[in-house]
DRENZA-607092 format. One record per residue (C-alpha): residue number from 1; residue in one letter; x, y, z. Coordinates in pm, whole numbers, m for minus. Last residue first. Layout:
% residues N
{NUM; 'a'; {X; Y; Z}} ...
This chain:
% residues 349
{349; 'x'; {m12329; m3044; 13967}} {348; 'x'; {m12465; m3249; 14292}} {347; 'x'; {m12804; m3411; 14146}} {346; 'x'; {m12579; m3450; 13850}} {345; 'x'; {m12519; m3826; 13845}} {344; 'x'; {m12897; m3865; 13912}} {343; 'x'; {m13009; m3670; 13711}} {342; 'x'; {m12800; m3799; 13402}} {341; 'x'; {m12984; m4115; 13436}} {340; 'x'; {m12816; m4457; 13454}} {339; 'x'; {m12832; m4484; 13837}} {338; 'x'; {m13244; m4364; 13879}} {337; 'x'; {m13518; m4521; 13628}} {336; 'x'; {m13271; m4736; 13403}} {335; 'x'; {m13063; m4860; 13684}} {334; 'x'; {m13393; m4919; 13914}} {333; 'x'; {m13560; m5136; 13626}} {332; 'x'; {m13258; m5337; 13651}} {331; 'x'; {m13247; m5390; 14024}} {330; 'x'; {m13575; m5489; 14016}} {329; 'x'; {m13507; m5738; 13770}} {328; 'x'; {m13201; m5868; 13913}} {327; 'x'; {m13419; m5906; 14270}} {326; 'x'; {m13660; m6085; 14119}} {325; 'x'; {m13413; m6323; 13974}} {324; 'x'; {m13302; m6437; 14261}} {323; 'x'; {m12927; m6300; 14445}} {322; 'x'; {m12786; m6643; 14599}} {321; 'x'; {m12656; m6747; 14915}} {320; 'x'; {m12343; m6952; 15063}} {319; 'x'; {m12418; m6991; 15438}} {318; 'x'; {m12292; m6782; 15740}} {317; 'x'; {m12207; m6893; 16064}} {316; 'x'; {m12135; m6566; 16229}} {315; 'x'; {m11721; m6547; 16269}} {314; 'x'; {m11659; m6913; 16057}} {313; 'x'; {m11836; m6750; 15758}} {312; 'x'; {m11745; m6430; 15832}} {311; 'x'; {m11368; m6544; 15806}} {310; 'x'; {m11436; m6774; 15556}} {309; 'x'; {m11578; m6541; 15345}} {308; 'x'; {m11288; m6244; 15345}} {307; 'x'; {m11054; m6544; 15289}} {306; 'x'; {m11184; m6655; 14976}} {305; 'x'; {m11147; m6296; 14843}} {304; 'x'; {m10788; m6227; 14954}} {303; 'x'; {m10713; m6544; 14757}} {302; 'x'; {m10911; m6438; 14453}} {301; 'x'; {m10736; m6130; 14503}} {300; 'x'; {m10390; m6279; 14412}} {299; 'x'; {m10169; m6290; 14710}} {298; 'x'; {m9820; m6146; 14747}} {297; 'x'; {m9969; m6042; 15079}} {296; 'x'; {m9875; m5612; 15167}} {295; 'x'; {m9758; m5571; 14826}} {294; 'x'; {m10129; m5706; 14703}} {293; 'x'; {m10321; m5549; 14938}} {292; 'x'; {m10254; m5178; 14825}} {291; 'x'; {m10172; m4868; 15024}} {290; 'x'; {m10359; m4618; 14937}} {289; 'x'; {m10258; m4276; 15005}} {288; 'x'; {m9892; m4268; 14822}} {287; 'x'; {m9999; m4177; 14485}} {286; 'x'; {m10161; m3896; 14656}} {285; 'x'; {m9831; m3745; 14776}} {284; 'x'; {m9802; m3579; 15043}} {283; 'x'; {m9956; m3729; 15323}} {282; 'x'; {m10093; m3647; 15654}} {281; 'x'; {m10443; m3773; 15586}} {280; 'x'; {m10578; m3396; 15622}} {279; 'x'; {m10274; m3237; 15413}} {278; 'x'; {m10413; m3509; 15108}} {277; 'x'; {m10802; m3360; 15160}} {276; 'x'; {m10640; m2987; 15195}} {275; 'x'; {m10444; m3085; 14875}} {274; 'x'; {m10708; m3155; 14634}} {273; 'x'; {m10761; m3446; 14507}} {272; 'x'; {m10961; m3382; 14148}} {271; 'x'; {m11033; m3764; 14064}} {270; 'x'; {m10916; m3924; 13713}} {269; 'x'; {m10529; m3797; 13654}} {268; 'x'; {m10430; m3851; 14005}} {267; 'x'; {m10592; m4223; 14017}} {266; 'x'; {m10400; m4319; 13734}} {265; 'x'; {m10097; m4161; 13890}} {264; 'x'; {m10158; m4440; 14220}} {263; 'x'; {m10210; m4737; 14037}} {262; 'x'; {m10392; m4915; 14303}} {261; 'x'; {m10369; m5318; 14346}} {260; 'x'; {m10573; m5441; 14613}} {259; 'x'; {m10746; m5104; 14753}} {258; 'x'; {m11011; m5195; 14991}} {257; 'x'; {m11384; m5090; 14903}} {256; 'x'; {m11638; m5121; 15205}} {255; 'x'; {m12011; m5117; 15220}} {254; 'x'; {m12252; m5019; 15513}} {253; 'x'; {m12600; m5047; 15365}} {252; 'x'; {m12925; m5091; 15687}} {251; 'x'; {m13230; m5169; 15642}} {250; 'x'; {m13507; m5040; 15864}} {249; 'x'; {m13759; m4918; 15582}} {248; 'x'; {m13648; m4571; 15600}} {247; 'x'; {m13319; m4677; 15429}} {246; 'x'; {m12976; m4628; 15603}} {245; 'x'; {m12684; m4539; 15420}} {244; 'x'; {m12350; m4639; 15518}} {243; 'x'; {m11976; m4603; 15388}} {242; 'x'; {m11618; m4752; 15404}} {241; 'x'; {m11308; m4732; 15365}} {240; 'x'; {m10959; m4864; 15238}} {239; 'x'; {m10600; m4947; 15275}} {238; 'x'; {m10479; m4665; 15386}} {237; 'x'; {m10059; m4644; 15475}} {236; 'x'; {m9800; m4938; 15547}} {235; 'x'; {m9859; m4906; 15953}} {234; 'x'; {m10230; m5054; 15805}} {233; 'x'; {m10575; m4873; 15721}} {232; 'x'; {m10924; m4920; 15740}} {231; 'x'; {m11102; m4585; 15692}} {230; 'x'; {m11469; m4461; 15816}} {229; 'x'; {m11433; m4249; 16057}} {228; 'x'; {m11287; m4285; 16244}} {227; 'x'; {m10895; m4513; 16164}} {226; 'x'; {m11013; m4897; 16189}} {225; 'x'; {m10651; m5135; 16240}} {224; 'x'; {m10520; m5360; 16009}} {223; 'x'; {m10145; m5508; 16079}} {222; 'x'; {m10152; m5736; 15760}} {221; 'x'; {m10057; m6084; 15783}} {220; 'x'; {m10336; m6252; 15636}} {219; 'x'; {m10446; m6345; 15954}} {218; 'x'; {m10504; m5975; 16016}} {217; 'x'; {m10668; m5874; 15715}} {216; 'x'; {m10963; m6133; 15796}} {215; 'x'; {m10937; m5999; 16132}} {214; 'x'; {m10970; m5654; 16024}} {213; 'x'; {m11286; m5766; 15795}} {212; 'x'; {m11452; m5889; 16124}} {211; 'x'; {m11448; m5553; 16311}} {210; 'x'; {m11568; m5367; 15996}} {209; 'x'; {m11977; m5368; 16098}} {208; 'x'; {m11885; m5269; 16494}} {207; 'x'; {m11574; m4964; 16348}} {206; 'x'; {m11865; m4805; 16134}} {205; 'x'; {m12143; m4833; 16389}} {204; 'x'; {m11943; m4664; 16609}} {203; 'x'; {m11959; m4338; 16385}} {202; 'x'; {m12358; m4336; 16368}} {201; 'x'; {m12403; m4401; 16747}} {200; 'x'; {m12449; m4771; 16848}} {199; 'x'; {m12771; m4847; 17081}} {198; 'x'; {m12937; m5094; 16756}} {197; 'x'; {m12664; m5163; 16504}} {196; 'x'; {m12816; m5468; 16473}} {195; 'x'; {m13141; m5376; 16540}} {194; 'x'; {m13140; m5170; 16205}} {193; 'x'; {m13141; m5527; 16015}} {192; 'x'; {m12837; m5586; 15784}} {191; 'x'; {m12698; m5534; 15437}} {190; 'x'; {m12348; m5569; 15425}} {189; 'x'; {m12142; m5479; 15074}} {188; 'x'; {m11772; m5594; 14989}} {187; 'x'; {m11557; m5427; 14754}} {186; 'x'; {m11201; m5520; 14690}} {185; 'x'; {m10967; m5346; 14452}} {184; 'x'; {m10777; m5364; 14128}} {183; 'x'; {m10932; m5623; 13931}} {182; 'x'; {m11087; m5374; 13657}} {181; 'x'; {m11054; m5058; 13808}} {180; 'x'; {m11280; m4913; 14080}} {179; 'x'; {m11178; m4546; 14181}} {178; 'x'; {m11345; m4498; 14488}} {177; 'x'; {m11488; m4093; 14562}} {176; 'x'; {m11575; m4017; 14947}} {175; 'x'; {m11831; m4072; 15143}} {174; 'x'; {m12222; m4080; 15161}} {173; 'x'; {m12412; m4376; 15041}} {172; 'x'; {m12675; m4409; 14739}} {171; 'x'; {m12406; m4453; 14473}} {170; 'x'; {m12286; m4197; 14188}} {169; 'x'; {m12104; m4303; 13855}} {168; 'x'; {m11860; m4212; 13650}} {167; 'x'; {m11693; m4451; 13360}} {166; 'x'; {m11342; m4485; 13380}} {165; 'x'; {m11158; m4576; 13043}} {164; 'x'; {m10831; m4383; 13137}} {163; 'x'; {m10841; m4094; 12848}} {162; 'x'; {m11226; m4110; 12988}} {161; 'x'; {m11146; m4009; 13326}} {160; 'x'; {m10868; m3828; 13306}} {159; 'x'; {m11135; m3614; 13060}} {158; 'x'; {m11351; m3611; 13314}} {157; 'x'; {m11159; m3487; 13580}} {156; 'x'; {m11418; m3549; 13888}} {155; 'x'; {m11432; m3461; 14226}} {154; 'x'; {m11535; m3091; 14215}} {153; 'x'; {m11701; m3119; 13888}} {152; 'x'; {m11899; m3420; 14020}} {151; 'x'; {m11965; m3263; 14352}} {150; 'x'; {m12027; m3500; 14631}} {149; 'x'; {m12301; m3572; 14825}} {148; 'x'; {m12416; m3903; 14766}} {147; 'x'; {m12056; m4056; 14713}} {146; 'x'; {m11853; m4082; 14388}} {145; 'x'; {m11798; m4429; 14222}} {144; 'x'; {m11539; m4398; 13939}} {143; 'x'; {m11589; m4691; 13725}} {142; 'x'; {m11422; m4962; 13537}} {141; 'x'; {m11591; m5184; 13362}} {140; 'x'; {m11722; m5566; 13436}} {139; 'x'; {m11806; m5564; 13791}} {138; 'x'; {m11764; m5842; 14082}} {137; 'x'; {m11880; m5712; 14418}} {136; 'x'; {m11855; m5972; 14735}} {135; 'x'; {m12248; m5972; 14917}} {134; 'x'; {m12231; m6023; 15295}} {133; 'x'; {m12625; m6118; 15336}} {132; 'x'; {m12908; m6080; 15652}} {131; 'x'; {m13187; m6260; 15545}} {130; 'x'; {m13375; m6135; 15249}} {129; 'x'; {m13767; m6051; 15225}} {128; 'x'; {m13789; m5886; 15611}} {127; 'x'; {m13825; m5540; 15540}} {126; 'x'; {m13550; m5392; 15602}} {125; 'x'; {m13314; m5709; 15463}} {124; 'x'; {m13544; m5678; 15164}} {123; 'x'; {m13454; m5249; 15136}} {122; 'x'; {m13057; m5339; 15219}} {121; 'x'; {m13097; m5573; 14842}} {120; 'x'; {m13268; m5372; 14624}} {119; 'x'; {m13036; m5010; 14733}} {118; 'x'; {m12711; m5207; 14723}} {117; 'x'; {m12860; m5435; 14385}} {116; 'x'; {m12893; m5072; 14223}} {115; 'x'; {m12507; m4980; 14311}} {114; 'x'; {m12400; m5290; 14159}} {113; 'x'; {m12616; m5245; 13860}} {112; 'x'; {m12472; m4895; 13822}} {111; 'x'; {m12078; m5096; 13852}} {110; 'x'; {m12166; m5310; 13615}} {109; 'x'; {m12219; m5676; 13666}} {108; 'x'; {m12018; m5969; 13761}} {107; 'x'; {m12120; m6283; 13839}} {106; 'x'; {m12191; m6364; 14213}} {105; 'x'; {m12076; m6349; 14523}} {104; 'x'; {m12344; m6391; 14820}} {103; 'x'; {m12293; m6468; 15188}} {102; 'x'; {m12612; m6548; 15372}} {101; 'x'; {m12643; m6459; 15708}} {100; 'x'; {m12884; m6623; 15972}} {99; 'x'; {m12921; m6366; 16264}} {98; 'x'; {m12861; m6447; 16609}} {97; 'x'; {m12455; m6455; 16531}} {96; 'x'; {m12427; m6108; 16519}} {95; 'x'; {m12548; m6037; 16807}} {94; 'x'; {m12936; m5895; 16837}} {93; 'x'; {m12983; m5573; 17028}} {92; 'x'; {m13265; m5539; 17258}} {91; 'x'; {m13351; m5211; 17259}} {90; 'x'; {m13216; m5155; 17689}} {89; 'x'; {m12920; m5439; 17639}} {88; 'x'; {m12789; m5283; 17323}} {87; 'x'; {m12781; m4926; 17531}} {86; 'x'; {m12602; m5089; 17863}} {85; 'x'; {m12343; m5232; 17567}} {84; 'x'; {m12290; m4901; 17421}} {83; 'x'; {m12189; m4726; 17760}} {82; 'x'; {m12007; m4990; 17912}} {81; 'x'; {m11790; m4929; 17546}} {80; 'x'; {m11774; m4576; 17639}} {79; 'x'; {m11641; m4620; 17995}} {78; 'x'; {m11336; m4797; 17791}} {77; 'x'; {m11248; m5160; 17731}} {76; 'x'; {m10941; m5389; 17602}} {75; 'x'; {m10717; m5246; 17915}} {74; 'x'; {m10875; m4999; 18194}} {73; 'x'; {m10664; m4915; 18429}} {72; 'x'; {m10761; m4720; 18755}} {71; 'x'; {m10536; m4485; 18866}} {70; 'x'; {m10747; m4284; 19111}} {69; 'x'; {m11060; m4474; 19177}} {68; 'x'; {m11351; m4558; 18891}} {67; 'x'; {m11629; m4378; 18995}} {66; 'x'; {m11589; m4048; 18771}} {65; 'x'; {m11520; m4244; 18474}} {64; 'x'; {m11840; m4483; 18480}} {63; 'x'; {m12091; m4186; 18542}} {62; 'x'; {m11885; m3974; 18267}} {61; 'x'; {m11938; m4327; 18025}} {60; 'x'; {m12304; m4440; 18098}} {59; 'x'; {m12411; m4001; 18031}} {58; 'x'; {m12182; m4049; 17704}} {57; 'x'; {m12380; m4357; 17614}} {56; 'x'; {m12724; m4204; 17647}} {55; 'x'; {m12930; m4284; 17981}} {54; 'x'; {m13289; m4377; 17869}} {53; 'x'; {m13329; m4603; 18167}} {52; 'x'; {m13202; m4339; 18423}} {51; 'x'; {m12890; m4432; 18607}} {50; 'x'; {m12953; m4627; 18960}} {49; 'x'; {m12685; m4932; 18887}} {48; 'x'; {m12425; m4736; 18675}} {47; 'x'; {m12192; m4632; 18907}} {46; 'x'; {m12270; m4904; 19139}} {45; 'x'; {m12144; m5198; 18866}} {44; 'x'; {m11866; m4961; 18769}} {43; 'x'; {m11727; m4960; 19141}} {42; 'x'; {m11789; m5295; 19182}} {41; 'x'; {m11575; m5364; 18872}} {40; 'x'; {m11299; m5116; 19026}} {39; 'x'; {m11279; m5372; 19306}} {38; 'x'; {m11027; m5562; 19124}} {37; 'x'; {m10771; m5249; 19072}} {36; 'x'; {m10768; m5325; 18763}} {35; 'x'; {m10936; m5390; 18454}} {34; 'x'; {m10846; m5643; 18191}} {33; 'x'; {m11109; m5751; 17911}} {32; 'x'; {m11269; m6086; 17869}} {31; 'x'; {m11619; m5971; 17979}} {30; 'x'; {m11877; m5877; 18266}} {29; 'x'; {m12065; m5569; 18405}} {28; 'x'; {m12406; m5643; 18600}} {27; 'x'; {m12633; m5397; 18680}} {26; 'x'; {m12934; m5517; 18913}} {25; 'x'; {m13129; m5180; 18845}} {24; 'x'; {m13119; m4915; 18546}} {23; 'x'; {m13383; m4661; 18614}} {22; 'x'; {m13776; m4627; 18445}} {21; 'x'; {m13922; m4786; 18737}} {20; 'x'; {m13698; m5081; 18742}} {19; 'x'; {m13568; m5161; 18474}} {18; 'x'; {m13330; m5467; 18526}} {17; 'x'; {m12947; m5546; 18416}} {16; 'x'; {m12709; m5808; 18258}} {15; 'x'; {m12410; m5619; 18071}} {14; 'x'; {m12062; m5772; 17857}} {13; 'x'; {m11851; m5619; 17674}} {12; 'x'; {m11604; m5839; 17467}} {11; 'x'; {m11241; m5677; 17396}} {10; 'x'; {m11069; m5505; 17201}} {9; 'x'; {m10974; m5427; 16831}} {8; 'x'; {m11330; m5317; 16750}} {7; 'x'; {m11469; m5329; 17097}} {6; 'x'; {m11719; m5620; 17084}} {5; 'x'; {m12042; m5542; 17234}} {4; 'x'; {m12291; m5755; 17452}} {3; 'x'; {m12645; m5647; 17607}} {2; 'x'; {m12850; m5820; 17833}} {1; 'x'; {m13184; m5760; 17998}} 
């Protein structure tokens, strides 16, 4: 068996092994990363070798930690990330490159027919109608996009919101509230197979699925790093985050918004930030929380945009793609049965 994980921000993991009676034999460990003393890798290779098959990644990690010998260093790696690749090799992971992505960006639509083309889309990736896709969001109002679970009145001035022009709206995904003005951020959607996340906890699977977005940032010039849970964010201050939701029918949604251009008092006057959520992020002002692109490039977004797909493109091989017009329609019908209704918007008063 073999398993392989990228360390967001690290280095390349790499793990052959056996099952042998239901315990991990033959183990292997590999990779570009820097470890020494030298025989420390034959120390992890014994540490693991022997481990029961359906070992969880903190069990992988303490067995790795307590072999390694008094000052070990490990640089680009940690016991952890032995951990997750020893669990991609035992289900089989795919890398990202086994799968054939599409990369779609397409006309732009409103922000509830954005959120019903998340939930269309991640449920034919589940189920095998739609290859893997990176879809770039263009929408033709503004919106305030709250997450799954959030209050509206708690998150939500409404008159800010209409004196402003913001429509409100609630996706499928957890999270926080985005504010998405017209041109003034960057929202990207994944929809992928389960197995690709396949062995990674919840919160890893955050920092595995934004890897290749920080290295678009980073050859833009911008020092992006992943901050758990969910946020990308610079020396500069936040640039964005993301969130997940993952459908019963093995898709998976992990979609990202990244502040381009953020008018900080707009954003004041439309969402109810309160100052345990500003205290938390260590900042006092909420003007100053998101840090946008454009300051940080001097590039227009179409720029930032065109660089976002030829990163993945070159990362994972991915082909332009196209949304059919099946999946419109059924996106449609879901708008008017679910995202347009005041249910919906109000399932958390």
């Amino acid at each position: 068996m073999h398993g392989e994980y990228k360390v967001p921000g690290g280095k390349l993991v790499v793990v052959d092994l056996e099952e042998r009676d239901g315990r991990i034999a033959a183990f292997r460990l590999a990779g570009d990363f820097f470890l020494e003393p030298d025989e420390a890798l034959a120390d992890i290779d014994a540490a693991v070798t022997g481990l029961p098959a359906t070992a969880d990644v903190a069990t992988i990690a303490a067995a790795v930690r307590a072999a390694l010998p008094e000052g070990a260093q490990l640089l680009g790696f940690t016991p952890e990330s032995v951990g997750v690749a020893v669990r991609r090799a035992l289900v089989t992971a795919p890398d990202w490159r086994d799968l054939e992505w599409e990369i779609v960006h397409e006309r732009a639509v409103s922000p509830r027919m954005n959120l019903a083309l998340d939930e269309v889309l991640t449920a034919r990736v589940g189920d095998g109608r739609r290859r893997p896709t990176l879809r770039i969001w263009e929408w033709n109002e503004s919106a305030v996009v709250i997450g799954s679970f959030q209050s509206y009145r708690n998150e939500v001035d409404p008159e800010g919101a209409a004196r402003h022009g913001f429509d409100v709206v609630r996706r499928i995904s957890g999270g926080g509230a985005m504010l998405m003005a017209a041109d003034a951020i960057v929202t990207y959607s994944l929809y992928v197979p389960a197995s690709l996340v396949a062995g990674l906890t919840f919160a890893d699977s955050y920092a595995f699925l934004d890897d290749w977005v920080l290295q678009a940032l980073r050859s833009l010039g911008i020092e992006a790093t992943y901050q758990p849970l969910n946020d990308i964010a610079s020396p500069e201050g936040k640039i964005g985050g993301a969130a997940q939701k993952r459908l019963a029918g093995g898709g998976v949604l992990h979609h990202a918004t990244l502040s381009y251009d953020m008018d900080g008092q707009v954003m004041t006057e439309v969402l109810r930030i309160g100052r345990e959520k500003l205290s938390d992020k260590g900042t006092v002002s909420a003007a100053k929380r998101v840090d946008p692109l454009r300051r940080q490039t001097g590039l227009p977004r179409e720029a930032i945009l065109e660089r976002l797909k030829d990163t993945f493109t070159r990362l994972y091989g991915a082909v332009p793609g196209r949304i059919t017009a099946d999946e419109y329609a059924e996106a449609e019908a879901l708008v008017a049965s679910k995202f347009a209704t005041e249910e919906w918007l109000h399932r958390v008063p």
